[in-house]
PyMOL commands that place a pseudoatom at each C-alpha (Angstrom):
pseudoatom trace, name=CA, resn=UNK, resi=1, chain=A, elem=C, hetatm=0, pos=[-29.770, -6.039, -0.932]
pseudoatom trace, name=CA, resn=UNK, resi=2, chain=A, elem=C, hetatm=0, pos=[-31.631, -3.863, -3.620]
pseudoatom trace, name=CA, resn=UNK, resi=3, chain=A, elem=C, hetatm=0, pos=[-30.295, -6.378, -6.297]
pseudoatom trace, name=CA, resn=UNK, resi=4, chain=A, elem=C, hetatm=0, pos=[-31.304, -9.444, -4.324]
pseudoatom trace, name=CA, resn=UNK, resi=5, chain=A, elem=C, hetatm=0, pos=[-35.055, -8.045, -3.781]
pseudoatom trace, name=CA, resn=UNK, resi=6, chain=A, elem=C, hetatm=0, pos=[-35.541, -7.150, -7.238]
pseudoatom trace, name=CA, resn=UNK, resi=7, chain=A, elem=C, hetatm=0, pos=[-34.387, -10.437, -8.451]
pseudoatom trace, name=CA, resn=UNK, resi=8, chain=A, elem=C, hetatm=0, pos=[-37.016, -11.646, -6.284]
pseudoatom trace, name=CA, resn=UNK, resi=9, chain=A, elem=C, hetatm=0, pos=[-39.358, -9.932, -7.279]
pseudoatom trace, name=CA, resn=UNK, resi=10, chain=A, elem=C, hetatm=0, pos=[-39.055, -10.465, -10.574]
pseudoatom trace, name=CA, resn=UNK, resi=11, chain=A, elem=C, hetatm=0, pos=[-38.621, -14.373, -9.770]
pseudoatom trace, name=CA, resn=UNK, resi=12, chain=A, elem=C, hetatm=0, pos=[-42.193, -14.446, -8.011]
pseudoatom trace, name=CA, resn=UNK, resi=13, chain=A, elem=C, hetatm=0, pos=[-43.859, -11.142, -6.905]
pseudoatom trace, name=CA, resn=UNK, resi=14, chain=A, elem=C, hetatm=0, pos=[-43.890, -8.009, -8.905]
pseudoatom trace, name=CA, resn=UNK, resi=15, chain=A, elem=C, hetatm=0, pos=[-42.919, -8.269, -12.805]
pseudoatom trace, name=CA, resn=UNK, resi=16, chain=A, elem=C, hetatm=0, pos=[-41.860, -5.182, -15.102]
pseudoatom trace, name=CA, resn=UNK, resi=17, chain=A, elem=C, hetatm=0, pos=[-44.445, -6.828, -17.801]
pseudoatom trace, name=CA, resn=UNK, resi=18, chain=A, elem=C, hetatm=0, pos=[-47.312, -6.817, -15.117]
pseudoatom trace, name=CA, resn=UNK, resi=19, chain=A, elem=C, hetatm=0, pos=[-46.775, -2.939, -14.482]
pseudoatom trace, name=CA, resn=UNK, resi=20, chain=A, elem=C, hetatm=0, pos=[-46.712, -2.270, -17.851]
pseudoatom trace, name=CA, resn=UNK, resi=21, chain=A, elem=C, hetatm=0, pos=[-50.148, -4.232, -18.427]
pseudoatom trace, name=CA, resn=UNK, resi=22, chain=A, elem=C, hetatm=0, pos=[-52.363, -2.302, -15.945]
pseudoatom trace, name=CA, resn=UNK, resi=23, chain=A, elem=C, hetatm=0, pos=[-54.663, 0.047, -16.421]
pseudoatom trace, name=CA, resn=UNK, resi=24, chain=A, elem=C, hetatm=0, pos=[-52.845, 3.684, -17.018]
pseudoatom trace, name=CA, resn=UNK, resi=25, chain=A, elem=C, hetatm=0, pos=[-52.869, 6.119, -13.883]
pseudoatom trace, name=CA, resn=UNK, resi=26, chain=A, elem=C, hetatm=0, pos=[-52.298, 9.344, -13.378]
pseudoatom trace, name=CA, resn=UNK, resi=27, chain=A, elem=C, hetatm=0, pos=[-48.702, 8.732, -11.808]
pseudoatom trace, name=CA, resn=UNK, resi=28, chain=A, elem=C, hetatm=0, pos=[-48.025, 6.500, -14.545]
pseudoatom trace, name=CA, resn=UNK, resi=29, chain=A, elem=C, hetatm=0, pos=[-48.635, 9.551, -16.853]
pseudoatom trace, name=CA, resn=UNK, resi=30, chain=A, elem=C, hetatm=0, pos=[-46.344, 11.290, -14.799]
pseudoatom trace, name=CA, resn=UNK, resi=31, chain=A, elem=C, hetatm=0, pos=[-43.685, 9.281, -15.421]
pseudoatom trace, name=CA, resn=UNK, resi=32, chain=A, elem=C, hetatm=0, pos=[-43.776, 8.250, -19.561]
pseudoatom trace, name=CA, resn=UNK, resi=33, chain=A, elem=C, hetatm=0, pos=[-42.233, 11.310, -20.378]
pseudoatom trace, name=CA, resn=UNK, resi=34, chain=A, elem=C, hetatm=0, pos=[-39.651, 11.373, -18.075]
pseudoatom trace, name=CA, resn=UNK, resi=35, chain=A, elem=C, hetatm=0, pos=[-38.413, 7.395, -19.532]
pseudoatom trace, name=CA, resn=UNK, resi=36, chain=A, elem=C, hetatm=0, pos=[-38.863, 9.130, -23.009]
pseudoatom trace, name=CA, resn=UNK, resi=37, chain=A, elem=C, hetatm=0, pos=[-36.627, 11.991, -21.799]
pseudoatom trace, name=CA, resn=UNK, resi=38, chain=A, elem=C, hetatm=0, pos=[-34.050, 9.811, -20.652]
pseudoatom trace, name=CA, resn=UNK, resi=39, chain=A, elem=C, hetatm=0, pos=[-34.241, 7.061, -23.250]
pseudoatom trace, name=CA, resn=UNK, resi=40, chain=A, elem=C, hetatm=0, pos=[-33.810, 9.691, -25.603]
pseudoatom trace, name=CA, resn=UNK, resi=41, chain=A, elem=C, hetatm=0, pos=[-31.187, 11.854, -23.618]
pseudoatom trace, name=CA, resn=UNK, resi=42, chain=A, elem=C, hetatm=0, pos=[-33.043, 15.042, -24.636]
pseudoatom trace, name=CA, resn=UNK, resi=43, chain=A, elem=C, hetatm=0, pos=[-31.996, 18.499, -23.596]
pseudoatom trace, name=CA, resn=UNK, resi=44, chain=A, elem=C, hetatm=0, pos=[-34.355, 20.044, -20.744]
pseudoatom trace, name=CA, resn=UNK, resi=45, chain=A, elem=C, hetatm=0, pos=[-35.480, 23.187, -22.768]
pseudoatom trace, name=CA, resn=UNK, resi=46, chain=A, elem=C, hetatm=0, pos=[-37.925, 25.627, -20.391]
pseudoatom trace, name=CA, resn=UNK, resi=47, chain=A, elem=C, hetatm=0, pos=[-40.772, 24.811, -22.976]
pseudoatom trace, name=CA, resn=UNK, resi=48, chain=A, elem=C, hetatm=0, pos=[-40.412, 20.877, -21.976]
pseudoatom trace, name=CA, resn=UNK, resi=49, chain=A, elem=C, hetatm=0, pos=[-40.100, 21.478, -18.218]
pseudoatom trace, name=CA, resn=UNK, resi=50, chain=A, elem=C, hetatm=0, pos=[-43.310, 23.977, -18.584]
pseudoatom trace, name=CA, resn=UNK, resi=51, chain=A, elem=C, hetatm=0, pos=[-45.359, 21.024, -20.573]
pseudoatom trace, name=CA, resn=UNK, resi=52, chain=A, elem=C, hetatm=0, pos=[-44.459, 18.638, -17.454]
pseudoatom trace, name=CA, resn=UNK, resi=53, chain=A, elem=C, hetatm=0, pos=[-46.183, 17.772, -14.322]
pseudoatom trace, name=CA, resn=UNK, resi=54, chain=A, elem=C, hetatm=0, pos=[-44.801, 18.255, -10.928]
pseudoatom trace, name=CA, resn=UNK, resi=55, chain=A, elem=C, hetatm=0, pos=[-44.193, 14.409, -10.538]
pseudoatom trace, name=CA, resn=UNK, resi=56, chain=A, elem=C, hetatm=0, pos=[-42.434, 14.833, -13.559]
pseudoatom trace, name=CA, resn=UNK, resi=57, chain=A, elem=C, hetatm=0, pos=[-40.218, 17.505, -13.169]
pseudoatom trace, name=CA, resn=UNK, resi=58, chain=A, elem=C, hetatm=0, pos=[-39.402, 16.086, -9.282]
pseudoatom trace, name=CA, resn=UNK, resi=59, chain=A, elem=C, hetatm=0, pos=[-38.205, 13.070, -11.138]
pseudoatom trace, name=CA, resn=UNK, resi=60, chain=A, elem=C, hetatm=0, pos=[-36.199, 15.033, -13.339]
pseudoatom trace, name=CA, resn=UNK, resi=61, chain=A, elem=C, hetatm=0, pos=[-34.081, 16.253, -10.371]
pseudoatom trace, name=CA, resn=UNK, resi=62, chain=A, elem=C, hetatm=0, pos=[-32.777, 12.812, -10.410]
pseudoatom trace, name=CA, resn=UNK, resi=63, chain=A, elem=C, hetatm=0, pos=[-32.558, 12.664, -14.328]
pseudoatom trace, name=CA, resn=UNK, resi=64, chain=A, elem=C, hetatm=0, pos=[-28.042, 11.772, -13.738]
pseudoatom trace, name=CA, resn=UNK, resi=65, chain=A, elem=C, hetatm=0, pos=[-29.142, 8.489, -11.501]
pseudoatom trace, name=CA, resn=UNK, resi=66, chain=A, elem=C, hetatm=0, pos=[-31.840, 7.651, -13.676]
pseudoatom trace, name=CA, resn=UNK, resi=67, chain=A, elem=C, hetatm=0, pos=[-31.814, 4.810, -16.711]
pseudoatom trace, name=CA, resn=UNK, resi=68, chain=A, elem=C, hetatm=0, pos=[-34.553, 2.581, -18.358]
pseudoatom trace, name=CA, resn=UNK, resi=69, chain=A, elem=C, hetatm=0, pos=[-33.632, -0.957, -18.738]
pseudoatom trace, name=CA, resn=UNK, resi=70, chain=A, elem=C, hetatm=0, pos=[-34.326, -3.211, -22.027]
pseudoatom trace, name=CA, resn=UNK, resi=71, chain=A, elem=C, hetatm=0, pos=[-37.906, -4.249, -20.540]
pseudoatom trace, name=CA, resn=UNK, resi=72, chain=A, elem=C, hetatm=0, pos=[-38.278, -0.371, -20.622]
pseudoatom trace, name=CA, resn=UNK, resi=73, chain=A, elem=C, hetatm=0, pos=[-38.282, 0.205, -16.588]
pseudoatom trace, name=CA, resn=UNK, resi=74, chain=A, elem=C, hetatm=0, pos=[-37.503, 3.306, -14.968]
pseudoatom trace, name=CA, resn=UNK, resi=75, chain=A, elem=C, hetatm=0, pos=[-34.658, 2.951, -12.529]
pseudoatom trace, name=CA, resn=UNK, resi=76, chain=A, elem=C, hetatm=0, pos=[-32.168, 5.163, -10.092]
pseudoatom trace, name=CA, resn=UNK, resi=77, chain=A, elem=C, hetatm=0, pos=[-28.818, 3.628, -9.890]
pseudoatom trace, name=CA, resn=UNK, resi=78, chain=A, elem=C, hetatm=0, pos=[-27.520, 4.733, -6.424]
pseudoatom trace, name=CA, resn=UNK, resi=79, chain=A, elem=C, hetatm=0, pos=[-24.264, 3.980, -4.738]
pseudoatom trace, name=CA, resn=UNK, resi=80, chain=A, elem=C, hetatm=0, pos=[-24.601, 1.431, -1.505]
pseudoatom trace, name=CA, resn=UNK, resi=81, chain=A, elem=C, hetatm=0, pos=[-23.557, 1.563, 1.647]
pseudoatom trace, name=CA, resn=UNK, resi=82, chain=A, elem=C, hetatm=0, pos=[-20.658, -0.276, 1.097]
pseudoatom trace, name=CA, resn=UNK, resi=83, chain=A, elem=C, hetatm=0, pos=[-19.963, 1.384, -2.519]
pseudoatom trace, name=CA, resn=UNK, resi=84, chain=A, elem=C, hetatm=0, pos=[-21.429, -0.722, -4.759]
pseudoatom trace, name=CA, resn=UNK, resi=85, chain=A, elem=C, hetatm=0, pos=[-24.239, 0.337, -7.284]
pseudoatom trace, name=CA, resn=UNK, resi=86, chain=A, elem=C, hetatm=0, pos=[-28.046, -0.661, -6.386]
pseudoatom trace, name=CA, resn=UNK, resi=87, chain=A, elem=C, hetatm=0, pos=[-30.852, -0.187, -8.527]
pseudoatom trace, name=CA, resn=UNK, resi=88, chain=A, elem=C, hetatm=0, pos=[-33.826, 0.874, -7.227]
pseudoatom trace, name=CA, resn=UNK, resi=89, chain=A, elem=C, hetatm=0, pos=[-37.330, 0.472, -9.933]
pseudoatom trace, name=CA, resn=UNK, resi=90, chain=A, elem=C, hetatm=0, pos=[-39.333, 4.165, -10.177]
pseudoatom trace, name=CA, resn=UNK, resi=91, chain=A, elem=C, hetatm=0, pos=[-42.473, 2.690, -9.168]
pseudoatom trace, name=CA, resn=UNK, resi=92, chain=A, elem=C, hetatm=0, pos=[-45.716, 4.513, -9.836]
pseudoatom trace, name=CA, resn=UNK, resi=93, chain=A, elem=C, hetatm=0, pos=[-48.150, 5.489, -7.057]
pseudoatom trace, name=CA, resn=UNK, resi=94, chain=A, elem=C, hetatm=0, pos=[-50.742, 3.077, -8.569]
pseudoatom trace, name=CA, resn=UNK, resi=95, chain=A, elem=C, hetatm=0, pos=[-48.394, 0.340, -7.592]
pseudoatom trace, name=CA, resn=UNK, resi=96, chain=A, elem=C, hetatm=0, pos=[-47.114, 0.748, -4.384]
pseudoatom trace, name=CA, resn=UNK, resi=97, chain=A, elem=C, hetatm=0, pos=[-49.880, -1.322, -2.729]
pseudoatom trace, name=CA, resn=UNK, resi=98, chain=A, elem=C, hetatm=0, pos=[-49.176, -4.420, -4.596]
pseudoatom trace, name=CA, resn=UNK, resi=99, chain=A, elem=C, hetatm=0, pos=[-45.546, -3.825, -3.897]
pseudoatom trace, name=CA, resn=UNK, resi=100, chain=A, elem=C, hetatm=0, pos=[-45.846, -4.156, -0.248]
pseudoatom trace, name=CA, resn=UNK, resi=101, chain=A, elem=C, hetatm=0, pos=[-47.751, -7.518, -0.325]
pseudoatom trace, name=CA, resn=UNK, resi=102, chain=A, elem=C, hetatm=0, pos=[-45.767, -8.796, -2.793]
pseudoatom trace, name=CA, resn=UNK, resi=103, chain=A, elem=C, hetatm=0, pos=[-42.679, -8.081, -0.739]
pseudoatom trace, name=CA, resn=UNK, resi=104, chain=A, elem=C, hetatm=0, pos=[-44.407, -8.901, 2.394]
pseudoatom trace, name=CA, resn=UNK, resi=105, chain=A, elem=C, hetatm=0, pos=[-45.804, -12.746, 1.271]
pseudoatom trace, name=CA, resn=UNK, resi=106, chain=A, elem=C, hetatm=0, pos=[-42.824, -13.538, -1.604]
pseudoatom trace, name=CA, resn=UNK, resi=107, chain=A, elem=C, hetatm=0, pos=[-40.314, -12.584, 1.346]
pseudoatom trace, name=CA, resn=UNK, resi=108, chain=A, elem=C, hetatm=0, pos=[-41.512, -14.646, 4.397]
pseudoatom trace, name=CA, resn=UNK, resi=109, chain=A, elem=C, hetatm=0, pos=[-44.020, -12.645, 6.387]
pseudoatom trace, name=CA, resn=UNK, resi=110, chain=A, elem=C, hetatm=0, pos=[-41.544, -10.209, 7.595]
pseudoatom trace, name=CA, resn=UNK, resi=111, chain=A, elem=C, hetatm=0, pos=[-42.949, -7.374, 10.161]
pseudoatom trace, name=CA, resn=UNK, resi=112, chain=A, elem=C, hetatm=0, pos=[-43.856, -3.653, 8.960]
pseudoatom trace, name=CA, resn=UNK, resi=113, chain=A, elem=C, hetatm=0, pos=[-40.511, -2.064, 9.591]
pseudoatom trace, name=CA, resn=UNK, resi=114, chain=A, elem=C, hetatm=0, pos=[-38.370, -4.588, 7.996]
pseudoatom trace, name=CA, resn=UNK, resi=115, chain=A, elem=C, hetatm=0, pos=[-40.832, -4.643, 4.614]
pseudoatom trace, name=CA, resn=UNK, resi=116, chain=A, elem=C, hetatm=0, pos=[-40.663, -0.603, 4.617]
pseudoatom trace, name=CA, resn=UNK, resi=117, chain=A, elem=C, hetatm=0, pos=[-37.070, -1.006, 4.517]
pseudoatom trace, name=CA, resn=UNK, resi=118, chain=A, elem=C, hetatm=0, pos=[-37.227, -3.202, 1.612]
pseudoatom trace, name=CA, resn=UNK, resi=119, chain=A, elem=C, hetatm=0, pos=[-39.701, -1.069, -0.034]
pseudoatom trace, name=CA, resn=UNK, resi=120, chain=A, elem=C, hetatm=0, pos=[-36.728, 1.927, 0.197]
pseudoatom trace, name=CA, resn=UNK, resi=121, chain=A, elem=C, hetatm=0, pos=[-34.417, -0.686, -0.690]
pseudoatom trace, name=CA, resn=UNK, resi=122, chain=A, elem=C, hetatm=0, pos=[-36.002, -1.270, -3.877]
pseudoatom trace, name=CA, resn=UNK, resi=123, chain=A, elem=C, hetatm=0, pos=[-38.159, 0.963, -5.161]
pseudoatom trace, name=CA, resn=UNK, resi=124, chain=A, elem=C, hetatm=0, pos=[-38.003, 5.141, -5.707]
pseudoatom trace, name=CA, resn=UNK, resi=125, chain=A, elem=C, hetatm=0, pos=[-41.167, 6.817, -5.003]
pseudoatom trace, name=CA, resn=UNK, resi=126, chain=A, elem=C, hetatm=0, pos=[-40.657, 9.892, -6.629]
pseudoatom trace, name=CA, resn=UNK, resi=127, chain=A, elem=C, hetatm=0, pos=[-43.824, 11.702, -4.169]
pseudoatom trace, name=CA, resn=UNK, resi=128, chain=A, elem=C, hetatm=0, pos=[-42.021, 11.158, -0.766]
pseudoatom trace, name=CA, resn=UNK, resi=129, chain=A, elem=C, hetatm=0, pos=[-38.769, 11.577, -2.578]
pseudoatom trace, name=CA, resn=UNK, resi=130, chain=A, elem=C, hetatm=0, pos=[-37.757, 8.064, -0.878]
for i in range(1, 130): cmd.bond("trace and resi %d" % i, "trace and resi %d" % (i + 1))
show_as sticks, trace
zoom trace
C-alpha cells in the first residue's frame, strides 16, 4: 500500500519539490545531515555523531534502511507484510500536518484511524520512531 499512497501523493497531494520549497525548520535541520551522511556513505566517526542532534542521531539508528532518491528525499525501505519492499518518505515534523489533510482529502474523506494508518504506511517520523 506504501507504494500506492506515495504515488498518490505525489500525483495530487504532497510533492518532494513542495517540501523542499518551505521555509527551513528545525526538524528539517535535523535531518540534512543525515541525507548528506547517507548520500555520501560516510563513516560514523564519534566526532560526527557528537556534532549531531538527537533527531539526527535517532535517524541514524536506521542509517541500513535508509536511501535518498534522485529528487533528493529521505526514505526507509522496509520489508511488507507480505515480503515485498515499501518505501516509506522521512518526513519532517514541520510537515506532518499537511500530510494528514493531504492524505485525508486526496484519499476520499477516510475516518481518523484509517488516515493514521496511512500516515504509518507512508511516512517515518523519526520522533515517535513510527
Amino acid at each position: 500500500m506504501a507504494m500506492g499512497c506515495i504515488t498518490g501523493l505525489h500525483s495530487g497531494g504532497v510533492r518532494g519539490n513542495e517540501l523542499r520549497g518551505r521555509k527551513v525548520s528545525v526538524t528539517e535541520k535535523d535531518i540534512h545531515p543525515v541525507i548528506n551522511l547517507v548520500k555520501n556513505k560516510s563513516r560514523l566517526s564519534k566526532k560526527v555523531m557528537a556534532g549531531l542532534s538527537t533527531t539526527s542521531r535517532r535517524l541514524l539508528r536506521e542509517r541500513k534502511k535508509l536511501q535518498v532518491d534522485s529528487t533528493g528525499l529521505l526514505k526507509r525501505v522496509i520489508q511488507g507484510p507480505n515480503g515485498n519492499q515499501r518505501l516509506q518518505i522521512v518526513l519532517p515534523e514541520l510537515y506532518r500536518l499537511l500530510a494528514i489533510k493531504e492524505l485525508h482529502s486526496k484519499m476520499g474523506h477516510l475516518g481518523a484511524e484509517r488516515v493514521t494508518a496511512l500516515i504509518r504506511e507512508c511516512f517515518f517520523l523519526a520522533v515517535l520512531g513510527s
